[in-house]
C-alpha positions as CSV (number, residue, x, y, z in Angstrom):
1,X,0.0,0.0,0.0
2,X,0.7,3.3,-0.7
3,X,0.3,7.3,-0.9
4,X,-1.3,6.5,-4.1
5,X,-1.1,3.2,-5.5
6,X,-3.8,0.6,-3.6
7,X,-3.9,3.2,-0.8
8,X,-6.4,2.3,1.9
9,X,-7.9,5.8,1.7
10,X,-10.7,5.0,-0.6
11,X,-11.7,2.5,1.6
12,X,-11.5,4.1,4.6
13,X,-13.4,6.8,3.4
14,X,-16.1,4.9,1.3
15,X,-16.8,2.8,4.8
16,X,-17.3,6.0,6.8
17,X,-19.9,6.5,4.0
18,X,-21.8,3.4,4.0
19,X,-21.8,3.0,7.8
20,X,-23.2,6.9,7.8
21,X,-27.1,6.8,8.2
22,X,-28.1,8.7,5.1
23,X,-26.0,7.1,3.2
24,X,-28.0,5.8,-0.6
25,X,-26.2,2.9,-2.4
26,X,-25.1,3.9,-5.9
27,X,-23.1,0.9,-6.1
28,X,-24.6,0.1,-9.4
29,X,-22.4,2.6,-11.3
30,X,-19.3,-0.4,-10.9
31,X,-21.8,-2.8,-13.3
32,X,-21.0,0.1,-15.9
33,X,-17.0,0.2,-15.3
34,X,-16.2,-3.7,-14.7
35,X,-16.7,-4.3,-18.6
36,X,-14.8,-1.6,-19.5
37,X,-11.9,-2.2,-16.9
38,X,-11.9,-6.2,-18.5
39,X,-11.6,-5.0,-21.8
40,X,-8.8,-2.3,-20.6
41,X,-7.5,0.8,-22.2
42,X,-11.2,2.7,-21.5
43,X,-11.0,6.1,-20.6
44,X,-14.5,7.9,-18.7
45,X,-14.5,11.2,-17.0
46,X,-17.8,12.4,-15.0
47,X,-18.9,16.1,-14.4
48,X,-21.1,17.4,-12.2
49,X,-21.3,20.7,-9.9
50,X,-19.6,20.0,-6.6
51,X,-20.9,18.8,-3.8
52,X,-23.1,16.4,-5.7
53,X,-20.9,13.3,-4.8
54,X,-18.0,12.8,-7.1
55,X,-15.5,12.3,-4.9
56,X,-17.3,9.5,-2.6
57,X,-18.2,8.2,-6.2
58,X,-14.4,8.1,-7.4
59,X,-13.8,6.4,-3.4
60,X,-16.5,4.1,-3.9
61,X,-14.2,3.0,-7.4
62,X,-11.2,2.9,-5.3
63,X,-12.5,0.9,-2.5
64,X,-13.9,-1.6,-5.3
65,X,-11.1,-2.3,-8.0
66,X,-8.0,-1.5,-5.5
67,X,-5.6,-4.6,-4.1
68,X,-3.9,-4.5,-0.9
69,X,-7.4,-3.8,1.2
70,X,-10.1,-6.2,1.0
71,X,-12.8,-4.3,1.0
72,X,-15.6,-7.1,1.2
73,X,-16.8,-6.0,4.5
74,X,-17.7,-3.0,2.6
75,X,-19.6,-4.2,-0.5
76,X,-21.1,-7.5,0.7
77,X,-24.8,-6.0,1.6
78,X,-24.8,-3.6,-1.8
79,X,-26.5,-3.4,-4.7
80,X,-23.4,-4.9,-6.6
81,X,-22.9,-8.2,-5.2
82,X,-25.7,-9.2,-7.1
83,X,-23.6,-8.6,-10.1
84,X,-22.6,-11.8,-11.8
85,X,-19.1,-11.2,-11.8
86,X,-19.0,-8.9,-8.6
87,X,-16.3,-11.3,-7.1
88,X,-14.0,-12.1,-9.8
89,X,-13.4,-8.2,-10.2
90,X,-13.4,-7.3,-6.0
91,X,-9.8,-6.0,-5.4
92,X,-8.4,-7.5,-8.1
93,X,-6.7,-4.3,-9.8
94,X,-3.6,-2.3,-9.2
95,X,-5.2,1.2,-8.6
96,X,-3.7,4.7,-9.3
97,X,-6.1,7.0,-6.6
98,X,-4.9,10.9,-7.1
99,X,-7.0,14.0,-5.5
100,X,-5.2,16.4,-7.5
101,X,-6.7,19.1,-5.4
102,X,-4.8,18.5,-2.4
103,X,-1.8,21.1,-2.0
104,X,0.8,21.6,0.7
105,X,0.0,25.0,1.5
106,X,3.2,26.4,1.5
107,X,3.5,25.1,-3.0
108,X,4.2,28.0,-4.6
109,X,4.7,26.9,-8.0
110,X,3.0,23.8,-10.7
111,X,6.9,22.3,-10.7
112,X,6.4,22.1,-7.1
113,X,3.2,20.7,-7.3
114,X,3.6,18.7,-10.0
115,X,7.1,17.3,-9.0
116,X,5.4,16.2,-5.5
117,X,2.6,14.2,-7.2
118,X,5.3,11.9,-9.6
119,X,7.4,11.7,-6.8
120,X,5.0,10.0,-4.7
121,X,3.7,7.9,-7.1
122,X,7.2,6.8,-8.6
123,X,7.6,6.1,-4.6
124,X,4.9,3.7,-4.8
125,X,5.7,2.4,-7.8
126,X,9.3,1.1,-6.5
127,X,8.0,-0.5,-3.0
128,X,5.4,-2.4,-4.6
129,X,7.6,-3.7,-7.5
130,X,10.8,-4.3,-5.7
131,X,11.9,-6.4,-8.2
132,X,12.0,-4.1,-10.5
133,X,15.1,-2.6,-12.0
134,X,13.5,0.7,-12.8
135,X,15.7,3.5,-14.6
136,X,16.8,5.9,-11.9
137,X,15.9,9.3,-13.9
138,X,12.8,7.2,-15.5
139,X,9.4,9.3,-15.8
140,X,6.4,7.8,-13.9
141,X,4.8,6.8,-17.6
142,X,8.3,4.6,-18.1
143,X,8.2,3.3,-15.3
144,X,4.5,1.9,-15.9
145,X,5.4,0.7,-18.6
146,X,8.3,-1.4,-17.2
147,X,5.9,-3.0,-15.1
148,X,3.4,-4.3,-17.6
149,X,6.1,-5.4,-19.6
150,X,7.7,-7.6,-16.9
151,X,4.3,-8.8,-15.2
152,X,2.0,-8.0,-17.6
153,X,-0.4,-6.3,-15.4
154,X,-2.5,-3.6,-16.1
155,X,-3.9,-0.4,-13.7
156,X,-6.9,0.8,-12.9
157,X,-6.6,5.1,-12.6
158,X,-8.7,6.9,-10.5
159,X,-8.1,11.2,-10.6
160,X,-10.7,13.1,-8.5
161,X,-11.2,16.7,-8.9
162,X,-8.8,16.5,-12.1
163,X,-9.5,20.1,-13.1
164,X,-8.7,21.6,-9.9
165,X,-5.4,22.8,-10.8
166,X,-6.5,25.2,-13.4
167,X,-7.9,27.2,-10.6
168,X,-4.7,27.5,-8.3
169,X,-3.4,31.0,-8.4
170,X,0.2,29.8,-9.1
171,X,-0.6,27.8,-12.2
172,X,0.2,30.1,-15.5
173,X,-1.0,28.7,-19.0
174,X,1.7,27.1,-20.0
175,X,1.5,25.3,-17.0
176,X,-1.8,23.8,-17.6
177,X,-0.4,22.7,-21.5
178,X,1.6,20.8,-19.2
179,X,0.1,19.3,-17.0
180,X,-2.4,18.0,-20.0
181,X,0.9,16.6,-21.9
182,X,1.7,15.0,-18.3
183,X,-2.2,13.2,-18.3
184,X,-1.8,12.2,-21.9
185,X,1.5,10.5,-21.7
186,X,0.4,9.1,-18.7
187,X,-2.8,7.5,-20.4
188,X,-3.3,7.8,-24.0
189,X,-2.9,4.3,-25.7
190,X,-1.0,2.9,-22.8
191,X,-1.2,-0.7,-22.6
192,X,-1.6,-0.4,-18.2
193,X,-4.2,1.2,-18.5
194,X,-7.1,-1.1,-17.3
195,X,-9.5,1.8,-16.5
196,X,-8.9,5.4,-16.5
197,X,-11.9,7.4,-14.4
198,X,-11.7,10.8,-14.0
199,X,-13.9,13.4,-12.0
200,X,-14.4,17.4,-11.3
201,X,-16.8,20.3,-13.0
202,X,-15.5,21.6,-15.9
203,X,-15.6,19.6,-18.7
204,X,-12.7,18.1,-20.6
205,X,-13.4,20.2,-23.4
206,X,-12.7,23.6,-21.9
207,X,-9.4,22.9,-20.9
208,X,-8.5,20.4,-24.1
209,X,-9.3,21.9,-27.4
210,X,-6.8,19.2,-29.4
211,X,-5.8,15.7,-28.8
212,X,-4.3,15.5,-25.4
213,X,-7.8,13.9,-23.7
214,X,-10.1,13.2,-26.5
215,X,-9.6,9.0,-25.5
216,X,-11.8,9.8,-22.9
217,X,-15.8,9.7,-22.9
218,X,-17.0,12.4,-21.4
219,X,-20.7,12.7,-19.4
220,X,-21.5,15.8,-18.0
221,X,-25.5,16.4,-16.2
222,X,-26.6,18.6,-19.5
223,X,-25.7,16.2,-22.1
224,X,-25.6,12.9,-21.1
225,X,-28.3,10.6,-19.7
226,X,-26.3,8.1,-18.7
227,X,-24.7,7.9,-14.9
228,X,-27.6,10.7,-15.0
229,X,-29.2,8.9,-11.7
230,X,-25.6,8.3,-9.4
231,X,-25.2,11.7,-8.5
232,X,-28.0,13.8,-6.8
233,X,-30.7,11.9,-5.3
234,X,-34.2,11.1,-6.7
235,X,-37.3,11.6,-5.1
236,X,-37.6,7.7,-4.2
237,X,-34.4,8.0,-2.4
238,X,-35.3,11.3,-0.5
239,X,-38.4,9.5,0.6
240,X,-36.6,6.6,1.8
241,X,-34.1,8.8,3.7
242,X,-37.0,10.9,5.3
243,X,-38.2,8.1,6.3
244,X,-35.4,6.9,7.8
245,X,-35.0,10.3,9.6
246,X,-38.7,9.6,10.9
247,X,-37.2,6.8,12.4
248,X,-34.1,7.6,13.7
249,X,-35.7,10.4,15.8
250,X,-38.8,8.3,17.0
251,X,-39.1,8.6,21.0
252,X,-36.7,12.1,21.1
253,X,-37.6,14.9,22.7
254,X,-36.3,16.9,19.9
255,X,-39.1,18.5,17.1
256,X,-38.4,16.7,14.1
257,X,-37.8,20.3,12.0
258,X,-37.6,19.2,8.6
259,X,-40.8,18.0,6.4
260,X,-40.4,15.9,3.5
261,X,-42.1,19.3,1.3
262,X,-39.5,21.1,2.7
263,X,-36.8,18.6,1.4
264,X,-38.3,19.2,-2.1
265,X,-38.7,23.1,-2.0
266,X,-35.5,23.7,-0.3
267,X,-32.8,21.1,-2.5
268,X,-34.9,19.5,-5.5
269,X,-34.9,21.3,-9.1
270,X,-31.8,19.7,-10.8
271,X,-32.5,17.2,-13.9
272,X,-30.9,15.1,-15.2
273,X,-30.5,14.6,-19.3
274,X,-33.3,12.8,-19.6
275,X,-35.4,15.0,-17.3
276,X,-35.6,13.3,-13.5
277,X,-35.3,15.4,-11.1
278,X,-32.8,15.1,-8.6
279,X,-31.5,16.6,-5.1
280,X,-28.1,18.3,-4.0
281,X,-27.2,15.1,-2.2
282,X,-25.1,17.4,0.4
283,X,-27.6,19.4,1.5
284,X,-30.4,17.0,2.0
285,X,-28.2,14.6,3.9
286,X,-26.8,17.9,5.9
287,X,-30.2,19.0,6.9
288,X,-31.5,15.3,7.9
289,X,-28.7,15.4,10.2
290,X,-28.5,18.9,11.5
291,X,-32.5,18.2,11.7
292,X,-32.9,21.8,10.0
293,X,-33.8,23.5,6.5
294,X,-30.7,25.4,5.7
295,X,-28.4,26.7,3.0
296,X,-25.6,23.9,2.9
297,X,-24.5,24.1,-0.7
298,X,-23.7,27.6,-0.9
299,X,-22.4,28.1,2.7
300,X,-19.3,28.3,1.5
301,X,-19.9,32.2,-0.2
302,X,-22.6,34.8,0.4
303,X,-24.4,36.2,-2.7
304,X,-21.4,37.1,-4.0
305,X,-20.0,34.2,-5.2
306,X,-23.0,34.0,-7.6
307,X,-22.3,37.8,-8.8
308,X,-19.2,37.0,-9.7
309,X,-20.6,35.5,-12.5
310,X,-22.7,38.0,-13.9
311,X,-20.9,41.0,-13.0
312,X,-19.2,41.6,-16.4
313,X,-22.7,41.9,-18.1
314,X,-25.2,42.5,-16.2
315,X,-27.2,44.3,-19.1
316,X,-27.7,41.2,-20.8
317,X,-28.6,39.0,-17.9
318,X,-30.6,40.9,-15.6
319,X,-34.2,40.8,-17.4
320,X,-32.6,36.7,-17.1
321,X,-32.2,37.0,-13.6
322,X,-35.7,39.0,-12.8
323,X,-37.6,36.3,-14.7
324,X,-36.4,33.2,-12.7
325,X,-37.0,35.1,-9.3
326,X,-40.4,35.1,-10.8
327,X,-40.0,31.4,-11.4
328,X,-40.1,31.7,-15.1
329,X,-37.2,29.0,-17.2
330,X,-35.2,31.2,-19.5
331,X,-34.4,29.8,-23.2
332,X,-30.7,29.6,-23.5
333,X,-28.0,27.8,-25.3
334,X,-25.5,25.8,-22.5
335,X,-22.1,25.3,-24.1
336,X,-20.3,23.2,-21.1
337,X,-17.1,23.6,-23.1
338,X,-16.9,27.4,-22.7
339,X,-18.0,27.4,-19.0
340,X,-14.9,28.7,-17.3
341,X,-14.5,30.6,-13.8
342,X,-12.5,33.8,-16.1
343,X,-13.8,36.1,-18.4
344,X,-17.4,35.6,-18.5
345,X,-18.6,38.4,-21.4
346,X,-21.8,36.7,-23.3
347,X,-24.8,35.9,-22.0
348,X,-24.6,32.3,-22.9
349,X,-20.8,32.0,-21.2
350,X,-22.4,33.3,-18.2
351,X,-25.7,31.4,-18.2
352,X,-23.8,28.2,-19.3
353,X,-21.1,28.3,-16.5
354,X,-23.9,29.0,-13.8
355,X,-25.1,25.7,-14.7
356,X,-21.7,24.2,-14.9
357,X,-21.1,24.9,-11.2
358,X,-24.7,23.8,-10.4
359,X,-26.3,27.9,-9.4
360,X,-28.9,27.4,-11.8
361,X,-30.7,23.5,-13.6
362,X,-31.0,23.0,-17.5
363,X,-33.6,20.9,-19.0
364,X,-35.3,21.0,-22.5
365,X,-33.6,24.0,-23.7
366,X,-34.4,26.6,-20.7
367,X,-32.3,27.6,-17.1
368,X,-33.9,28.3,-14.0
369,X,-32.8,28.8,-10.6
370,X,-33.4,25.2,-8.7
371,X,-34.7,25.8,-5.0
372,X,-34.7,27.8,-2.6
373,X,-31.2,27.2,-1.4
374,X,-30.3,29.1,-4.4
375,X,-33.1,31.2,-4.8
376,X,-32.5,33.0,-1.3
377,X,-29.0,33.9,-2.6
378,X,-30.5,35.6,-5.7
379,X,-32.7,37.4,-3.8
380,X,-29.4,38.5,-1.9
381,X,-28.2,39.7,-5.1
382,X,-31.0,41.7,-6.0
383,X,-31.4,43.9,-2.7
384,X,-27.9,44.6,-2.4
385,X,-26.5,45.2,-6.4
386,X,-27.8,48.9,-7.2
387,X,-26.1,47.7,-10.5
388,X,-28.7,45.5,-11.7
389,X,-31.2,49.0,-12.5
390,X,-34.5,48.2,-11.9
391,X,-34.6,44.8,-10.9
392,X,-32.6,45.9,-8.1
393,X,-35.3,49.0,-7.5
394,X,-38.1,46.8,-7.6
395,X,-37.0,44.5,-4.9
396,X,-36.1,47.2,-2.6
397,X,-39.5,48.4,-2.8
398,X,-40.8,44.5,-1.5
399,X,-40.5,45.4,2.0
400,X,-42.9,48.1,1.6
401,X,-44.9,46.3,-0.2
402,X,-45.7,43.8,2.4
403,X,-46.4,45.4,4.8
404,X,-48.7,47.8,2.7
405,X,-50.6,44.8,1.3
406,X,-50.8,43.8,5.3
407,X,-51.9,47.1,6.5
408,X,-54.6,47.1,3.3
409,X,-52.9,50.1,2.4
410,X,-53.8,50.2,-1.8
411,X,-52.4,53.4,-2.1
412,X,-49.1,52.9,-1.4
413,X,-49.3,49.6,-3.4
414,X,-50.7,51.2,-6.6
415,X,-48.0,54.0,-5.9
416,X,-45.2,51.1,-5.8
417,X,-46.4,49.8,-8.9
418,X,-46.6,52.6,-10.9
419,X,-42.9,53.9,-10.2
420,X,-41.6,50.5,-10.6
421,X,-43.1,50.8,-13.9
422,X,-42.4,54.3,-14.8
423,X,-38.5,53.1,-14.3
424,X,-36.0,51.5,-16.9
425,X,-38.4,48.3,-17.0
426,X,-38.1,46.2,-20.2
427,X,-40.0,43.7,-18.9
428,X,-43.1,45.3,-18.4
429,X,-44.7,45.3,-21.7
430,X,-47.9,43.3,-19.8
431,X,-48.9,41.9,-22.8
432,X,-50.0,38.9,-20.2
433,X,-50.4,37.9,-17.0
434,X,-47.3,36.1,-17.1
435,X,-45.4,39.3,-17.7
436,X,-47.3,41.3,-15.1
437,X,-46.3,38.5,-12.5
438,X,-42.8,38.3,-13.0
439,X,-43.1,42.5,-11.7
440,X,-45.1,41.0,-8.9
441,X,-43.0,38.3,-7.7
442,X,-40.0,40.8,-7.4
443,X,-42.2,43.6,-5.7
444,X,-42.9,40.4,-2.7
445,X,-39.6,39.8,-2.9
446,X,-39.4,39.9,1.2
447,X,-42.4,38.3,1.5
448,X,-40.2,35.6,1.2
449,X,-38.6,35.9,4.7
450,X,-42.0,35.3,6.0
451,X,-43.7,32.9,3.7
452,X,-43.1,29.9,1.3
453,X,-44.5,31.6,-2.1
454,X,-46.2,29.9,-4.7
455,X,-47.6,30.1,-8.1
456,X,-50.2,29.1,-10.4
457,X,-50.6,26.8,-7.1
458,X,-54.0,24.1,-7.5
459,X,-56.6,25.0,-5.4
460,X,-59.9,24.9,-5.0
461,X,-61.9,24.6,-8.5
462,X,-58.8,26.5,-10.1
463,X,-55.1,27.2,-10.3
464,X,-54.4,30.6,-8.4
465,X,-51.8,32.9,-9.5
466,X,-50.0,33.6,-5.8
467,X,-50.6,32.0,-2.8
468,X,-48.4,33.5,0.4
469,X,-48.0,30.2,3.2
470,X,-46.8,31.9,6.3
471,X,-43.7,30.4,8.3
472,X,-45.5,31.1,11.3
473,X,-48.9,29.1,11.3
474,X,-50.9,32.4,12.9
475,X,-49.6,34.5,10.5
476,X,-51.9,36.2,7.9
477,X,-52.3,34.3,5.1
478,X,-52.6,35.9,1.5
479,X,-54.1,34.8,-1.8
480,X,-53.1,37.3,-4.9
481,X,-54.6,37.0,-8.1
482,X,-53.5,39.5,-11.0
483,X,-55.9,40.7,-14.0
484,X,-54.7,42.3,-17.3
485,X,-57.7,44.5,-18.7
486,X,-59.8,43.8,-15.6
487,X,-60.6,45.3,-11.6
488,X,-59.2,44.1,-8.8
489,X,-62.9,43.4,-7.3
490,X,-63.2,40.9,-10.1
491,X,-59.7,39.3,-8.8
492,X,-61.1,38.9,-5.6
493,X,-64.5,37.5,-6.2
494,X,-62.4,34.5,-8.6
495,X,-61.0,34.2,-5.4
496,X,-64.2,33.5,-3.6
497,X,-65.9,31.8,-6.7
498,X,-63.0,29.4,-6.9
499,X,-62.7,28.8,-3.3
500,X,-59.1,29.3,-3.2
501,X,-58.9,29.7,0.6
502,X,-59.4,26.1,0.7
503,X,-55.5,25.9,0.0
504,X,-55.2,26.9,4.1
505,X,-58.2,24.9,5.2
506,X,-56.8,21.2,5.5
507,X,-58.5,18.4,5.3
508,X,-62.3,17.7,6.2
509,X,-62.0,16.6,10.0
510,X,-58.6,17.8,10.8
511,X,-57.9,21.3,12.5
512,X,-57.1,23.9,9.7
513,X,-53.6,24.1,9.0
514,X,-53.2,27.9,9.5
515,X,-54.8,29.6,12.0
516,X,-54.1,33.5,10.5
517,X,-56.7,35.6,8.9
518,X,-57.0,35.2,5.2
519,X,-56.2,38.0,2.7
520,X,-57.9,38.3,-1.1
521,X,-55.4,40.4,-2.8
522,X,-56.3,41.6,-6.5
523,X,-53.9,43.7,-8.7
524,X,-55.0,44.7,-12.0
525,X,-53.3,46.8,-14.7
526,X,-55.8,48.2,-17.7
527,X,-53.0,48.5,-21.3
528,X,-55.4,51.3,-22.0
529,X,-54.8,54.1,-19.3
530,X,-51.3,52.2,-18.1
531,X,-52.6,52.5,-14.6
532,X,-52.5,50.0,-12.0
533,X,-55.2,49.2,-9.3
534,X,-55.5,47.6,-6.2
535,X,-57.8,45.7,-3.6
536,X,-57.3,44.3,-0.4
537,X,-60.0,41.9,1.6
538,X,-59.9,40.2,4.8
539,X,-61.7,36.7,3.8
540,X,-61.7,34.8,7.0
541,X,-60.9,36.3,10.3
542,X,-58.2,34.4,12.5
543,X,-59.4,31.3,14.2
C-alpha cells in the first residue's frame, strides 16, 4: 500500500460512507465500469457541480477495484454483489487514486506541485515492485510501462477533482499545457491502462481543445443521460431517507424540523439529461442530520459568489435574472465547453457556466434557478447590487410592499407599482399575465422571509396565480390574483368563486392548518390608461 497506488484511503473513506445513516447505495455505477476495466485501455471522466458526490463516487471505485485492502466488508450487503461477476473483479486491480486538489500550503509553484505528485507515485511504484530494475531518472509513464512489460499487469486510474489545478493561483498557461501533456503521456494508448476514471466540473473540453484527452468519454449532467441517476438523489431516495429520519428520531424529545415538502422546495430542481429530477445530495443529507432546513450548498460564499458570475454583463442577464426570481425558465444555449471561472462576457458563457457549477438546472432548452437554497442567494443579489437598475429597485421596494398589502394600504401599493413601472423596466410590456407577475413576484420579494410563495398553485376549483403560506402558522395568510384588462374586485371575487382559501383549510375533520386571517389580494393593470389598481380583503378572520 501506498500514498497512491492501492492506498487504503478509498476504503477508509467509502466505509465512513456506507456505515453513515443517510448514506444511498449507488453501487450500481461499478456494473458500468467492470466491462470496461476487462476490456482495458477505457477512458470515462464524470462532471457534475460540486458537492453532488463525485469524490465518494471516485472512493466508492477505489475501494472496489483496489488490491492490498479487502474491501468485502464493505460491499457484501450492496446493490453490486448481485452482479454476476462482482467477485472475480473485488480488489483485483492495481489502482492509481490521485486527488489532485490537495496542495501543501506552503506550494508556490506547478513544478512544485507537479514534481510532489510523480514523486509520490514513482515512490509507490518502486515499494510495490521491488523487483524491479526501474531506470533511476525514468518518468512515472516509463516506469508503468516497465511493469506491464515484466508482469503484464494492467492499472486501474482513479483522478478526483482532475480540473482543480486550473484554478490555483500559481498555475500560468503554460503550466496547464503541461500538465495535459503530463495526463496524456500518462494515459493515452498505454497498454496499463485497465480503466482510467476521471472526475471534477468543468468539462474536458474547456481545458483540451486538441488531442491531449479526446480518448476519454465524457458525461457531464446537460448532455448525457447516462450515470444521469448516481449523483444527486431522486425523489424515491429522499423519501426513503425521510423516512429513515422519521425513524431515527422516533421517541426524542427533539421537534423533528424538517418535512419531506420542505426537502423538495428547499434542495430538488436539478435534472438530469433525460429529465428526473434530482436533489443536491449534500444538503439534503446535511439537513436530515442537522434536523434543519438550511443553505448547505452555498455556505461556502454569500451572494457574491453567484455575482461574480454576472458582473461583467449584467445588461444582458438581468431581465434573465428578474424572470427566474419570478419562477419563469429562460431559453438559453449551454455550451459546457466554454464554461470557465475567467472572463465571463456573453450571456450564454455566463448562463452556461452558472449551470456548470450547479447555481442554476437546464432541462429541454431553458435555465432556472433550482430551489430555494439558491433562490435565497439571488434574492441577496437583487437587494444589495444597485447595479442590476431596476430589478434591483423593484425588490427594494418588497418590504414596503408587504407590509402595505398587510396594512390594506392600496395606495401605497398602486404607488409602488406605478414607479416601478415608470423606471427602466423592459419587462413590463404586460402583454399577459405572465409578464405582469414576474413585476409582482420581485415587488414580494421579502415576503419571502415570512412565507413559502407559490404560483399558479391548485386550489380549490382553479389554479391561483400567488398563494403566500406563512412560516408562522398564525400568520396572515394571502391569496393574490392578477388581471390584465380587468378590476381588482373581479380578482377577488375568482378568489371566492373558486374557493381558493381552501389551500389553508386542510383536510375535512382535521384542525385547519393555519390559523391566520385570510387575505384576497387583487392587482390589475388596464394596457389602455397604463394605470395599476389595487384591492385588499380580509376573507376569513383568524381562528
Amino acid at each position: 500500500m501506498g500514498i497512491y497506488l492501492n492506498s487504503v484511503s478509498p476504503y477508509t473513506l467509502y466505509k465512513s460512507e456506507v456505515c453513515s445513516p443517510y448514506f444511498v447505495d449507488k453501487s450500481q455505477m461499478l456494473r458500468e465500469l467492470i466491462p470496461l476495466a476487462e476490456v482495458g485501455n477505457r477512458h470515462v471522466c464524470v462532471t457534475r457541480p460540486r458537492r453532488f458526490g463525485k469524490t465518494v463516487m471516485a472512493n466508492m471505485i477505489g475501494a472496489f477495484f483496489g488490491k492490498d485492502v479487502a474491501s468485502e466488508d464493505v460491499f457484501e450487503t450492496l446493490k453490486i454483489s448481485e452482479f454476476a461477476d462482482y467477485r472475480r473483479h473485488l480488489n483485483q486491480y492495481n489502482t492509481i487514486y490521485i486527488d489532485f486538489s490537495v496542495v501543501d500550503d506552503e506550494c508556490i509553484s506547478y513544478k512544485e506541485y507537479i514534481d510532489e505528485i510523480k514523486g509520490n507515485l514513482k515512490e509507490d511504484l518502486k515499494r510495490g515492485y521491488p523487483d524491479i530494475d526501474f531506470r533511476e531518472n525514468g518518468s512515472v509513464r516509463e516506469d508503468l510501462q516497465r511493469i506491464f512489460a515484466e508482469k503484464k499487469e494492467r492499472f486501474v486510474f482513479v483522478f478526483d477533482e482532475w480540473d482543480s489545478v486550473f484554478h490555483m493561483p500559481f498555475v500560468t498557461e503554460d503550466d496547464k499545457k503541461s500538465y495535459l501533456l503530463f495526463l496524456k503521456g500518462l494515459l493515452k494508448d498505454k497498454p496499463y491502462v485497465a480503466l482510467a476514471y476521471m472526475t471534477g466540473i468543468l468539462p474536458i473540453a474547456k481545458y483540451s481543445s486538441g488531442s491531449e484527452l479526446n480518448m476519454f468519454m465524457e458525461y457531464t449532467m446537460a448532455s448525457e443521460s447516462k450515470f444521469g441517476n448516481v449523483f444527486g438523489f431522486s425523489d424515491k431516495e429522499v423519501d426513503m431517507l425521510y423516512e429513515r429520519y422519521c425513524e431515527n428520531n422516533a421517541g426524542k424529545e427533539e421537534t423533528l424540523n424538517v418535512t419531506r415538502e420542505g426537502l423538495s422546495e428547499w434542495y430538488d430542481g436539478y435534472f438530469t439529461k433525460n429529465g428526473e429530477r434530482m436533489y443536491n445530495p449534500r444538503s439534503v443529507v446535511a439537513a436530515l442530520e442537522n434536523n434543519n432546513l438550511g443553505s448547505y450548498w452555498t455556505s461556502s460564499g454569500p451572494y457574491d459568489e453567484i455575482f461574480y458570475y454576472v458582473e461583467n454583463n449584467i445588461a444582458d442577464v438581468r431581465k434573465d435574472i428578474a424572470l427566474m426570481i419570478s419562477g419563469e425558465g429562460v431559453k438559453a444555449k449551454i455550451q459546457e465547453y466554454a464554461a470557465t471561472s475567467l472572463n465571463l462576457l456573453t450571456r450564454e458563457e455566463i448562463l452556461s457556466a452558472m449551470v456548470v457549477y450547479g447555481f442554476l438546472s437546464y432541462y429541454n432548452g431553458k435555465v432556472y434557478i433550482p430551489n430555494k437554497e439558491l433562490m435565497d442567494k439571488f434574492d441577496e443579489m437583487v437587494q444589495k447590487e444597485a447595479s442590476l437598475g431596476y430589478v434591483y429597485r423593484l425588490a427594494k421596494e418588497s418590504e414596503r410592499m408587504l407590509e402595505a398589502t398587510l396594512h390594506g394600504d392600496t395606495e401605497t401599493m398602486e404607488n409602488i407599482l406605478a414607479y416601478v413601472h415608470n423606471t427602466e423596466t423592459p419587462i413590463l410590456s404586460y402583454n399577459n399575465e405572465t409578464e405582469l407577475s414576474v413585476v409582482v413576484n420581485l415587488v414580494y420579494l421579502a415576503a419571502r422571509d415570512r412565507y413559502r410563495v407559490e404560483r399558479e398553485d391548485k386550489s380549490g376549483k382553479g389554479f391561483v396565480d400567488f398563494i403566500f403560506y406563512p412560516e408562522d402558522r398564525s400568520d396572515t395568510c394571502i391569496i393574490l390574483e392578477l388581471k390584465v384588462d380587468n378590476t381588482p374586485e373581479e380578482a377577488i371575487e375568482q378568489i371566492r368563486d373558486k374557493e381558493y382559501m381552501l389551500r389553508f383549510m386542510g383536510k375535512l375533520g382535521e384542525l385547519p392548518k393555519y390559523t391566520g386571517e385570510i387575505l384576497g389580494v387583487g392587482i390589475s393593470y388596464s394596457k389602455i390608461d397604463k394605470i395599476h389598481r389595487c384591492k385588499t380583503e380580509i376573507l376569513r378572520n383568524r381562528i
